[in-house]
Backbone as XML, in Angstrom:
<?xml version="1.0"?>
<chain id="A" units="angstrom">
  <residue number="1" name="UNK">
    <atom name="N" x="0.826" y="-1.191" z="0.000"/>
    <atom name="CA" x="0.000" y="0.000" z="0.000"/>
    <atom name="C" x="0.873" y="1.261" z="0.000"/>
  </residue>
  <residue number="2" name="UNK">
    <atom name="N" x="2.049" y="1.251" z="0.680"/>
    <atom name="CA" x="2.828" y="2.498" z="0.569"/>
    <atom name="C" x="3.412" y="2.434" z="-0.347"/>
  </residue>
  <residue number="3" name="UNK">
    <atom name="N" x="3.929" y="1.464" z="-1.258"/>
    <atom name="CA" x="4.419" y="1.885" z="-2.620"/>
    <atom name="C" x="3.311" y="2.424" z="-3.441"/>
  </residue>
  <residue number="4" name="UNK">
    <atom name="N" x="1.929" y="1.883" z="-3.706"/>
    <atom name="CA" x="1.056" y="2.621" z="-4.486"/>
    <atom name="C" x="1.274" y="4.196" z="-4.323"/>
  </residue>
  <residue number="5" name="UNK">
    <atom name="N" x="0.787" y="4.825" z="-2.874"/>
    <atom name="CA" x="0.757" y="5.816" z="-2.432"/>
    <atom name="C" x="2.424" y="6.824" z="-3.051"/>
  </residue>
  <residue number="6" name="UNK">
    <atom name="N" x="2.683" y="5.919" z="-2.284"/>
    <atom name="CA" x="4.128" y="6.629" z="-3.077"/>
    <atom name="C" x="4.393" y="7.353" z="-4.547"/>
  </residue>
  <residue number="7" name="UNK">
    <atom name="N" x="4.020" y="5.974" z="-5.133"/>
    <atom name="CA" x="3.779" y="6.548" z="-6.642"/>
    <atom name="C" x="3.012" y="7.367" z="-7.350"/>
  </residue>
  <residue number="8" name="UNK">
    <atom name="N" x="1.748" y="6.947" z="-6.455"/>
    <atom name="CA" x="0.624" y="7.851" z="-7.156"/>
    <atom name="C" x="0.946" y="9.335" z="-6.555"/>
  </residue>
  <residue number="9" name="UNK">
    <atom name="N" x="1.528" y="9.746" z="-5.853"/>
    <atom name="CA" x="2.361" y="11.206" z="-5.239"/>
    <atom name="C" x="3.478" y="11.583" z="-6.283"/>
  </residue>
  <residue number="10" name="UNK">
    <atom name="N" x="4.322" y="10.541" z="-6.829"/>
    <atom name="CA" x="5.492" y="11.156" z="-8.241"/>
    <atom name="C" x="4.703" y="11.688" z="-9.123"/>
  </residue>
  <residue number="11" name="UNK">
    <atom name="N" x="3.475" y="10.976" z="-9.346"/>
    <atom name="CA" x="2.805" y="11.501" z="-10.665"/>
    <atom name="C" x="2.782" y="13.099" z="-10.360"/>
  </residue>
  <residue number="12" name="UNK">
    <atom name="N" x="2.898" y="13.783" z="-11.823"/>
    <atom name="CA" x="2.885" y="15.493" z="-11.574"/>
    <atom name="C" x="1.935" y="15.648" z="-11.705"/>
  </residue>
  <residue number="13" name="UNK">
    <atom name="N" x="1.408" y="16.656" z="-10.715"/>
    <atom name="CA" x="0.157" y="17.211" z="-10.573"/>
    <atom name="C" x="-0.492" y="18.069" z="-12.150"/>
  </residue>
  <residue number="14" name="UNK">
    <atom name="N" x="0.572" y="18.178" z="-13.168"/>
    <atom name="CA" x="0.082" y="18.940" z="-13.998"/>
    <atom name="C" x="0.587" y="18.478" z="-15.299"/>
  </residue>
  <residue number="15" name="UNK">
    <atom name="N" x="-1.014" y="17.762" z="-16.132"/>
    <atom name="CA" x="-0.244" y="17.015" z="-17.529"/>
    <atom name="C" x="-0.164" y="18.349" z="-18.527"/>
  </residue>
  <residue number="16" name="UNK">
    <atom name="N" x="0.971" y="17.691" z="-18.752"/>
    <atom name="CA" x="1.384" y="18.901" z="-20.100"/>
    <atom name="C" x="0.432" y="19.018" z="-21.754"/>
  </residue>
  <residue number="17" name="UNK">
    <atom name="N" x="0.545" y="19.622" z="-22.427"/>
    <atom name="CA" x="-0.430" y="19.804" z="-23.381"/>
    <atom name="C" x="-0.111" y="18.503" z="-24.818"/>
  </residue>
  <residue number="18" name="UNK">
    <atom name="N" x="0.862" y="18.256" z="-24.556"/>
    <atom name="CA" x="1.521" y="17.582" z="-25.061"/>
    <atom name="C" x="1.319" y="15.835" z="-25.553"/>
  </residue>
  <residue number="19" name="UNK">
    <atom name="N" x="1.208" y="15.814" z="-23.908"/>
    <atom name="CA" x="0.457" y="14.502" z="-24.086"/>
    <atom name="C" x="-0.740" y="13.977" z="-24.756"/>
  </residue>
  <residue number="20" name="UNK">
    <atom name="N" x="-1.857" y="15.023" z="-24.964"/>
    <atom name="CA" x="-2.473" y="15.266" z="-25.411"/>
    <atom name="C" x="-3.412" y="15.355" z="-27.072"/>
  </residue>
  <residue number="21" name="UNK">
    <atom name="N" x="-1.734" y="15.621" z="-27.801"/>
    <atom name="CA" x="-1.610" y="15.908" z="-29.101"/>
    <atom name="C" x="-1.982" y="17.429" z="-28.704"/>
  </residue>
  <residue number="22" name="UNK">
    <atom name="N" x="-1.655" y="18.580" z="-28.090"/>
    <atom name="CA" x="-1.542" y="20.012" z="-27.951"/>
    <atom name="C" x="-0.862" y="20.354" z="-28.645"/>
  </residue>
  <residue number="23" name="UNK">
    <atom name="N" x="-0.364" y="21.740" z="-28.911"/>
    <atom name="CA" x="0.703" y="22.701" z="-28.722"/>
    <atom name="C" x="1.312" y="22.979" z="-27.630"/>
  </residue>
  <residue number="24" name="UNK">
    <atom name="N" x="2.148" y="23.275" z="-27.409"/>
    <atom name="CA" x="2.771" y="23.683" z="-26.073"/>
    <atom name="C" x="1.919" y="25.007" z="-25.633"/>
  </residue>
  <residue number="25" name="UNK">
    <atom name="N" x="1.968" y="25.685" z="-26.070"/>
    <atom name="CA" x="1.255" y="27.154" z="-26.310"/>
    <atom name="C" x="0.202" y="26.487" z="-25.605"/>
  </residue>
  <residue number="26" name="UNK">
    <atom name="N" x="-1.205" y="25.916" z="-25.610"/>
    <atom name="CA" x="-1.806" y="25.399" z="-24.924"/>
    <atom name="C" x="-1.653" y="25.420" z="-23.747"/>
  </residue>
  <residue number="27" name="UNK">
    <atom name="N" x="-1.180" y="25.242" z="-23.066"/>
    <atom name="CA" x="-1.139" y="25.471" z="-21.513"/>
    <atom name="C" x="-0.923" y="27.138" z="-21.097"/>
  </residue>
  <residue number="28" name="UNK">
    <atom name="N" x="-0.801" y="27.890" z="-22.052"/>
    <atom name="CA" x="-0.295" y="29.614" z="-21.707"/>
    <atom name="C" x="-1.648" y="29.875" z="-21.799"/>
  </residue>
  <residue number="29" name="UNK">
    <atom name="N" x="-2.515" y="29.801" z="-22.665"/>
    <atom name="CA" x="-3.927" y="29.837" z="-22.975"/>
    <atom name="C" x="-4.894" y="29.589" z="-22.153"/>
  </residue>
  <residue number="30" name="UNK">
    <atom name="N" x="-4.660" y="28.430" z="-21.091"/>
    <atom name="CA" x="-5.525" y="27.944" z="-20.682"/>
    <atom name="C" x="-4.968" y="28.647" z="-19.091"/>
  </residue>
  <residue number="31" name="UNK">
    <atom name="N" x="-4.054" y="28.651" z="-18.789"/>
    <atom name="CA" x="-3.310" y="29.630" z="-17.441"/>
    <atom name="C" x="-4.338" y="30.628" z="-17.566"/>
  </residue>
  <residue number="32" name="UNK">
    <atom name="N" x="-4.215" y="31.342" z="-18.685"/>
    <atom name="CA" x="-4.651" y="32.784" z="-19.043"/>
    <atom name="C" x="-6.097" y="33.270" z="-18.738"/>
  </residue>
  <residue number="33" name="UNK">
    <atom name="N" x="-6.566" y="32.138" z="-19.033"/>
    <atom name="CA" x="-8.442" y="31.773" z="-19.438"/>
    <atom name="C" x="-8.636" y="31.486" z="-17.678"/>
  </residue>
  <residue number="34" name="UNK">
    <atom name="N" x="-8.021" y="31.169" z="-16.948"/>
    <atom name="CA" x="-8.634" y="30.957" z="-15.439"/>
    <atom name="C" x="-8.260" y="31.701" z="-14.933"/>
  </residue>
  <residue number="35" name="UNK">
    <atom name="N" x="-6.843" y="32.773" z="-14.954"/>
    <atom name="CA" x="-6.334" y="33.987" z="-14.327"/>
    <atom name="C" x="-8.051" y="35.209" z="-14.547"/>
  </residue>
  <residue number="36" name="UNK">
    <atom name="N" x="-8.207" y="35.060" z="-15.898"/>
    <atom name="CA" x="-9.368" y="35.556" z="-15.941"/>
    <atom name="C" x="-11.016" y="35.409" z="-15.417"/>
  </residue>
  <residue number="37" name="UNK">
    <atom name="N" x="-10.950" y="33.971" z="-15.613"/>
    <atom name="CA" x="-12.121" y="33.564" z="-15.069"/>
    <atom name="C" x="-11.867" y="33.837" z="-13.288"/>
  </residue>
  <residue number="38" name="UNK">
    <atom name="N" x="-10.698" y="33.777" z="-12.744"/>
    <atom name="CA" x="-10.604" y="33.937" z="-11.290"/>
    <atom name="C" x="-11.351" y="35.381" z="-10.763"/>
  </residue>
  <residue number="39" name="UNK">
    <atom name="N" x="-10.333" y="36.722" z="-11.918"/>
    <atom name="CA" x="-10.182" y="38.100" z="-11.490"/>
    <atom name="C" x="-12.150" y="38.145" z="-12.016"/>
  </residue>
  <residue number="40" name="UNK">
    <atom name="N" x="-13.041" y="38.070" z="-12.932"/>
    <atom name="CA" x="-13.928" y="38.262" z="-13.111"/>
    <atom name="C" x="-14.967" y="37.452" z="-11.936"/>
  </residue>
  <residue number="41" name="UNK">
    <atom name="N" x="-14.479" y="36.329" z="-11.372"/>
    <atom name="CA" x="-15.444" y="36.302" z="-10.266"/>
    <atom name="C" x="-15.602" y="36.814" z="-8.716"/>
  </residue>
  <residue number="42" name="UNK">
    <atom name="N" x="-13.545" y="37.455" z="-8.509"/>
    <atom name="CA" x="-13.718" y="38.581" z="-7.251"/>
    <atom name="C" x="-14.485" y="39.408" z="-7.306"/>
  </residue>
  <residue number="43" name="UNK">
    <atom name="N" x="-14.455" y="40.183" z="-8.981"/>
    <atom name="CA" x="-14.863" y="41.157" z="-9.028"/>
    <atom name="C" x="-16.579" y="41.365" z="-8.754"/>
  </residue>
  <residue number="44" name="UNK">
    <atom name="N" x="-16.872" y="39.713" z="-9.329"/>
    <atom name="CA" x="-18.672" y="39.838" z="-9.023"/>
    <atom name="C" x="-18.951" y="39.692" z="-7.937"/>
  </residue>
  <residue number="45" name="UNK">
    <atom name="N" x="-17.882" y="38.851" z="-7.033"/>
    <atom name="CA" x="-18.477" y="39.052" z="-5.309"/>
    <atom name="C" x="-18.307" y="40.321" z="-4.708"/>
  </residue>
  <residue number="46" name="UNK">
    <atom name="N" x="-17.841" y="41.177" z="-5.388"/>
    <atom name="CA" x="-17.342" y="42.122" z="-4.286"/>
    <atom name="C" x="-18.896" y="43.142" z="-3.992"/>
  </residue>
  <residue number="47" name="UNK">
    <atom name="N" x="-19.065" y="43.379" z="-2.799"/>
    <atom name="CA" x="-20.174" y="44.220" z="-2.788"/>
    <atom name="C" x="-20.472" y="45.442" z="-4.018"/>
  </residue>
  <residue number="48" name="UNK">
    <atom name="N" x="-21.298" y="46.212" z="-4.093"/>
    <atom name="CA" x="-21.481" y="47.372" z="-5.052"/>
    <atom name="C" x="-21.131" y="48.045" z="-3.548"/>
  </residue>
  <residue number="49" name="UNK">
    <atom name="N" x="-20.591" y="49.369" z="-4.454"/>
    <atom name="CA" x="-21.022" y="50.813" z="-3.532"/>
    <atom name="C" x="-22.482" y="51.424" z="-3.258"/>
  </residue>
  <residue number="50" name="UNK">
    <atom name="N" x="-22.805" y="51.545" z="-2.804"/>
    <atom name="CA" x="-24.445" y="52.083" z="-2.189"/>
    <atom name="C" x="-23.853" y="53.484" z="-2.354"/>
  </residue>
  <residue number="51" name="UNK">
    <atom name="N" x="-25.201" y="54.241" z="-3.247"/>
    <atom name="CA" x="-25.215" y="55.610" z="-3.359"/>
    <atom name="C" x="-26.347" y="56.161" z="-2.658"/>
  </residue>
  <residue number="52" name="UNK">
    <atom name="N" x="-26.314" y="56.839" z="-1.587"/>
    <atom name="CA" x="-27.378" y="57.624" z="-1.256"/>
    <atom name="C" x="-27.962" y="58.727" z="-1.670"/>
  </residue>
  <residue number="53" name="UNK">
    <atom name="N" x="-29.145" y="59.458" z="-1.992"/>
    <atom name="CA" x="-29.985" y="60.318" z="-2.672"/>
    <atom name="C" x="-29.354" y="61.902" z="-1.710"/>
  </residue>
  <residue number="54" name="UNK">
    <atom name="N" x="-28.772" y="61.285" z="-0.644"/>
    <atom name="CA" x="-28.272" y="62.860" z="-0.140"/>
    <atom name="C" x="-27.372" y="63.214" z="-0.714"/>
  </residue>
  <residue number="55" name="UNK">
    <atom name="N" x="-26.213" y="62.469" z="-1.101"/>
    <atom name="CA" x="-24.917" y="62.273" z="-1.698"/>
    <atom name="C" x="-25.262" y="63.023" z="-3.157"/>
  </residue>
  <residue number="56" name="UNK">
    <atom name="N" x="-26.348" y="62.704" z="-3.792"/>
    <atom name="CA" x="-26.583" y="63.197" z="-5.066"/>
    <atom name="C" x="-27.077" y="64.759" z="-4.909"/>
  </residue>
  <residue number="57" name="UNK">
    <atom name="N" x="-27.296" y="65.570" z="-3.786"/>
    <atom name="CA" x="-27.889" y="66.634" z="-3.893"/>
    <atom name="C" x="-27.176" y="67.792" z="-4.280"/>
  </residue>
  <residue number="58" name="UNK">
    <atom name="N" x="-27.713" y="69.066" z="-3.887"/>
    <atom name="CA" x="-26.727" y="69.980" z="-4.757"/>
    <atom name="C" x="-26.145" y="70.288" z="-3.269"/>
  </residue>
  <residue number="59" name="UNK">
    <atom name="N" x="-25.186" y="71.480" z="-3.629"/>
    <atom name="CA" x="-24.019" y="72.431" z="-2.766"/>
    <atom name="C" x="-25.155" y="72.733" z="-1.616"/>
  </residue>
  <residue number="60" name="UNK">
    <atom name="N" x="-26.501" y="73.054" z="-1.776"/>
    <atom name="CA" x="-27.377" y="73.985" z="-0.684"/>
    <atom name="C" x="-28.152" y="73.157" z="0.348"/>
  </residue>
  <residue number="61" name="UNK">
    <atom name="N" x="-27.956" y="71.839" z="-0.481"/>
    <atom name="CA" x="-28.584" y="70.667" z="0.335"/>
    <atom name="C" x="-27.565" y="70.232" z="1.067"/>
  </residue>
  <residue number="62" name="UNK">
    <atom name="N" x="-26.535" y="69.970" z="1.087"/>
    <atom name="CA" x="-25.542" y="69.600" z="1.962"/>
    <atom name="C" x="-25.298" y="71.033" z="3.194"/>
  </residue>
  <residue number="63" name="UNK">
    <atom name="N" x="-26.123" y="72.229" z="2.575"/>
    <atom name="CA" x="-25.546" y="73.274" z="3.717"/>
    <atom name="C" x="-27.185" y="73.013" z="4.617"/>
  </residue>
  <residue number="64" name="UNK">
    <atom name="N" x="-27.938" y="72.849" z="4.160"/>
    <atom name="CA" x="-28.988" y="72.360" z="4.706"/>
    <atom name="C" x="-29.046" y="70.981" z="5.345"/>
  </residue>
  <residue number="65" name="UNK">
    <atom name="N" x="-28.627" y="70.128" z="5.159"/>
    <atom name="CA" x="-28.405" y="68.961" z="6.049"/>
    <atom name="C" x="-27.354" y="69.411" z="7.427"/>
  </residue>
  <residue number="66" name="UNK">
    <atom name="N" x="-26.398" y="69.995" z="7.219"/>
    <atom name="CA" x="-26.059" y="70.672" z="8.281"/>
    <atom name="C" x="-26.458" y="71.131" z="9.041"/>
  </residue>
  <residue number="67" name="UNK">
    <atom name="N" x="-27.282" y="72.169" z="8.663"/>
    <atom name="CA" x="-28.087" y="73.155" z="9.854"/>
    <atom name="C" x="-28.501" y="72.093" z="10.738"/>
  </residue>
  <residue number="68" name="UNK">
    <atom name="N" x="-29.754" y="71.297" z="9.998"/>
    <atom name="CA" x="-30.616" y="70.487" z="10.407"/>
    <atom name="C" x="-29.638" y="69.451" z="11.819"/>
  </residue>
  <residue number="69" name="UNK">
    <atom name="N" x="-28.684" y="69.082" z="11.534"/>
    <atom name="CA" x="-27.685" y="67.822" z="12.157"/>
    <atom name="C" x="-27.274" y="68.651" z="13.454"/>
  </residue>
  <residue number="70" name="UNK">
    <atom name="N" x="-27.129" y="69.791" z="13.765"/>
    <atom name="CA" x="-27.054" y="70.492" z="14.651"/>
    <atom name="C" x="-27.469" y="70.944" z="15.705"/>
  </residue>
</chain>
């Protein structure tokens, strides 16, 4: 049992394109394609920014929210 184990641990974790009938190039492609697919799914978890309707007001509304906060 520990020689199986053993062996099945030499095997490389990563078959080349090659084996395959690939291009070598093939494996740069496919790196590339999950670097992307990774950065496009942080980006969809990441919360949105929340805009509030005060935030959108003019210069007189912000001097008016003042008064008021006072």
């Amino acid at each position: 049992m520990d020689d199986v184990i053993e062996y099945i641990e030499s095997l490389p974790s990563f078959d080349a394109p090659e084996i395959f009938g690939m291009h070598s190039n093939a494996s740069i492609s496919f790196l590339q394609e999950e670097g992307n697919n990774l950065i496009r799914t942080i980006l969809n978890v990441q919360m949105q920014p929340v805009v509030s309707k005060r935030n959108l007001g003019s210069k007189d509304d912000e001097n008016n929210y003042d008064k008021e906060s006072t």
